[in-house]
N, CA, C and O of each residue as an XYZ file, in Angstrom:
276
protein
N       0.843     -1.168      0.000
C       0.000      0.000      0.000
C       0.895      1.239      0.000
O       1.697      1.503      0.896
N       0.682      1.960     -1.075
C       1.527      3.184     -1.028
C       1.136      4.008      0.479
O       0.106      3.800      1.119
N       2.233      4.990      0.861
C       1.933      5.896      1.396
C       1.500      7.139      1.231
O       2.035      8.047      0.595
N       0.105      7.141      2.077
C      -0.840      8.324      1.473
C      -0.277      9.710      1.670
O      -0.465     10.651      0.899
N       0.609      9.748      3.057
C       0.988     10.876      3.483
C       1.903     11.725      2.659
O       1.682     12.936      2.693
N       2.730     11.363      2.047
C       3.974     11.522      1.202
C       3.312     13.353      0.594
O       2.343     13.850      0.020
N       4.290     13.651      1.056
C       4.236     15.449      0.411
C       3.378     16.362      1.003
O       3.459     17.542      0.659
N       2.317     15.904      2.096
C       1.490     16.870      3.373
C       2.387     17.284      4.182
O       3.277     16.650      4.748
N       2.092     18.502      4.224
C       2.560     19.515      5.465
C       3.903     19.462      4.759
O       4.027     18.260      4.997
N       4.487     19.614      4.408
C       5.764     20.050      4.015
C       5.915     21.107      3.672
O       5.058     21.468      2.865
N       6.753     21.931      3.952
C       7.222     23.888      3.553
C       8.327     23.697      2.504
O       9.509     23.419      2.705
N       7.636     23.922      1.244
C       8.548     24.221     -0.272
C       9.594     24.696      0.128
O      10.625     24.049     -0.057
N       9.641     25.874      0.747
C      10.584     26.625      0.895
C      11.082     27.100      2.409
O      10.288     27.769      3.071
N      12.434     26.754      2.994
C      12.061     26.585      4.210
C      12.420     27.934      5.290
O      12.662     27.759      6.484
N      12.406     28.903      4.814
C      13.048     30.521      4.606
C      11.519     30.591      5.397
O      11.551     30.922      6.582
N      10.374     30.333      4.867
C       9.449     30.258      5.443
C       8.478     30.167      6.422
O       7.401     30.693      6.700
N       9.525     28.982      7.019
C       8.707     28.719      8.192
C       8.069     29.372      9.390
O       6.971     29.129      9.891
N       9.219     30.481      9.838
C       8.787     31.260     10.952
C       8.129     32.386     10.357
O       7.812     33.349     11.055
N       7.872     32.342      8.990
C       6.253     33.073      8.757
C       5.078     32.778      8.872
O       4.109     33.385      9.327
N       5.240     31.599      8.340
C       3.740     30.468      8.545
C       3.462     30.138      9.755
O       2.263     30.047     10.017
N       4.479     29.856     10.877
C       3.974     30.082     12.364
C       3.890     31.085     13.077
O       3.154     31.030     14.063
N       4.505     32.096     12.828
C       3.627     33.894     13.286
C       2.308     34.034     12.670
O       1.415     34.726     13.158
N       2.208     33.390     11.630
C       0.847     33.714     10.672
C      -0.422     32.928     11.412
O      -1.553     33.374     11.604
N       0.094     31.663     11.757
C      -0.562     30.711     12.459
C      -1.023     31.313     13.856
O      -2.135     31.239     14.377
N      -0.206     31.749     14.185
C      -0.486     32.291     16.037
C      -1.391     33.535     16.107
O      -2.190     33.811     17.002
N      -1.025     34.451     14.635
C      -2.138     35.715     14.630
C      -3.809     34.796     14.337
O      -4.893     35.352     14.517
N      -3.690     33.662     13.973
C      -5.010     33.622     12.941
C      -5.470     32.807     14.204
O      -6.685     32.911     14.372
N      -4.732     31.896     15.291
C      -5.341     31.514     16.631
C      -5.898     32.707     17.256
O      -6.970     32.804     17.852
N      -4.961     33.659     17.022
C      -5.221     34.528     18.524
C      -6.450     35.132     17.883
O      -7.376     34.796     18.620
N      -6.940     35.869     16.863
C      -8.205     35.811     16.283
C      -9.369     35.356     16.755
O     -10.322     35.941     17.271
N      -9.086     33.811     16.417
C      -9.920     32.674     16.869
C     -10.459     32.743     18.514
O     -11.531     32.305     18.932
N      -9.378     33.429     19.310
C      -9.355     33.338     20.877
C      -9.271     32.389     21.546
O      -9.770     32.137     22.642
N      -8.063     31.324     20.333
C      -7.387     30.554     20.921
C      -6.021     31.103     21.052
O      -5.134     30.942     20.213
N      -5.896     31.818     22.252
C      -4.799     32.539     23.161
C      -3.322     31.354     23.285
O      -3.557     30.148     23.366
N      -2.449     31.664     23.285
C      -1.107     30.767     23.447
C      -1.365     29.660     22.788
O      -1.193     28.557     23.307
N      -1.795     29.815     21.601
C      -1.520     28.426     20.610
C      -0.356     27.598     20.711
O      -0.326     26.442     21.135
N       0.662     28.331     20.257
C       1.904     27.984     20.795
C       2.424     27.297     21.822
O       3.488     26.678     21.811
N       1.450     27.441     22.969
C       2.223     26.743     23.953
C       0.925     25.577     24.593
O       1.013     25.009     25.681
N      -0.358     25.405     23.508
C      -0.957     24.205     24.157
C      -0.749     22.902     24.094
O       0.465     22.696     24.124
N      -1.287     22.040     24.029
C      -0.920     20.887     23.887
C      -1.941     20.343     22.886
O      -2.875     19.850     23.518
N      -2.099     20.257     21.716
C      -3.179     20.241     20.615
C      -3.929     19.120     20.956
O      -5.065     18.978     20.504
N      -3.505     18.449     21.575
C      -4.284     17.053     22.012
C      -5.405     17.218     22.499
O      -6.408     16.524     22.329
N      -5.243     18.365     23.274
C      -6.576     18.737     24.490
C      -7.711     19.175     23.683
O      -8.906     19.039     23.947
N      -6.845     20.050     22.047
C      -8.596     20.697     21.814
C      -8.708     19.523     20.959
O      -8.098     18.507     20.625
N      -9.764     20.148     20.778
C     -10.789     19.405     19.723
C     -10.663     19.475     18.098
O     -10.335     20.529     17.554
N     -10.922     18.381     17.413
C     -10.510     18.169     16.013
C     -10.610     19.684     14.894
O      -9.947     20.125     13.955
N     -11.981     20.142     15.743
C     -13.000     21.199     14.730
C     -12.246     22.826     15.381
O     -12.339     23.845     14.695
N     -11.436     22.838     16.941
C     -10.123     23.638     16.852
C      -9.245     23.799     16.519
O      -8.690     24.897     16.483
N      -8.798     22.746     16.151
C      -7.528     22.805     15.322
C      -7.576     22.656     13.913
O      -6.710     22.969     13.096
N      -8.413     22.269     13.769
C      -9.206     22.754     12.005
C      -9.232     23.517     11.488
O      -8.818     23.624     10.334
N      -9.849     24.534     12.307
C     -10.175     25.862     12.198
C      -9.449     26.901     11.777
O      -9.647     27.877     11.053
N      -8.146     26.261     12.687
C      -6.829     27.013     12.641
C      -6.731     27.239     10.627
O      -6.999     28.209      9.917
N      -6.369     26.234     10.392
C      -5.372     25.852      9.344
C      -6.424     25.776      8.043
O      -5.880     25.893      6.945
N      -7.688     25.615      8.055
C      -8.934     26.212      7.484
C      -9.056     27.689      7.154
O      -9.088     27.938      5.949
N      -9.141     28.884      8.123
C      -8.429     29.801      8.728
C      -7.397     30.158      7.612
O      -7.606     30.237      6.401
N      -6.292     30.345      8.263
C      -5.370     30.222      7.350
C      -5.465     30.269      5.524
O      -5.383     31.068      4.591
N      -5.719     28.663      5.839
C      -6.056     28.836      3.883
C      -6.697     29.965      3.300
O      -6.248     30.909      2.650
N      -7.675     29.707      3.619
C      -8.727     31.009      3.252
C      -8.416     32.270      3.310
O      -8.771     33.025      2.405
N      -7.649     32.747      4.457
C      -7.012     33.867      4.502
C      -5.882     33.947      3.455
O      -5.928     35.026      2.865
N      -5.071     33.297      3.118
C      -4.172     32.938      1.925
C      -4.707     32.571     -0.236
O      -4.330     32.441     -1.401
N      -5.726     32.597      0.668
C      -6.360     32.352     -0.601
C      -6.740     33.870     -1.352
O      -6.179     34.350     -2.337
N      -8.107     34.575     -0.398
C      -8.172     35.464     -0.531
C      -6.990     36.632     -1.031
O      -6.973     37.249     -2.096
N      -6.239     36.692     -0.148
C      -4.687     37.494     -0.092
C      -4.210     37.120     -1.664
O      -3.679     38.085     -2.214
N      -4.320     35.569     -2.725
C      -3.927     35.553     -3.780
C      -4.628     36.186     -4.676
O      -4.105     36.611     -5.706
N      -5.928     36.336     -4.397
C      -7.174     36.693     -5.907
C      -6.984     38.283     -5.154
O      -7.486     39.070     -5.957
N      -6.695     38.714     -4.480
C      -6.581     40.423     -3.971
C      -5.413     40.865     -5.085
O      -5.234     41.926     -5.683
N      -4.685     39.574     -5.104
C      -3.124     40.270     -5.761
C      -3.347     40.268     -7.092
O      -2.719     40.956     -7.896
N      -4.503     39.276     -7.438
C      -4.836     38.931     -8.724
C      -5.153     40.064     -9.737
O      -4.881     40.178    -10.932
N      -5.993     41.072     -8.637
C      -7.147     41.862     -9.011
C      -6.114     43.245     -9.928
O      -6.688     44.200    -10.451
């Protein structure tokens, strides 16, 4: 059985990263999930941490068709 995971979550470029997790922590703290950073993701719930990175996209998405315009 191949592996399904192969190429998720990976950062193209890795110059990156500590943008995508400042970006991540503004779009929690939003949410008024306060110290993202320092919870333990286990505790929340599937549809919190979803949200996050749901969130995110969308906000990234938008931000592309803005640049589009």
């Amino acid at each position: 059985m191949a592996n399904r995971n192969t190429g998720r979550n990976r950062i193209l470029v890795p110059e990156a990263r500590q943008g995508l997790n400042q970006f991540k922590m503004e779009v929690a703290n939003e949410l008024g999930l306060t110290n993202y950073d320092q919870i333990d993701k286990g505790n929340l719930t599937s549809r919190e941490n979803g949200y996050v990175g749901g969130t995110m996209v969308k906000k990234m998405v938008e931000s592309y068709q803005n640049g589009l315009k």
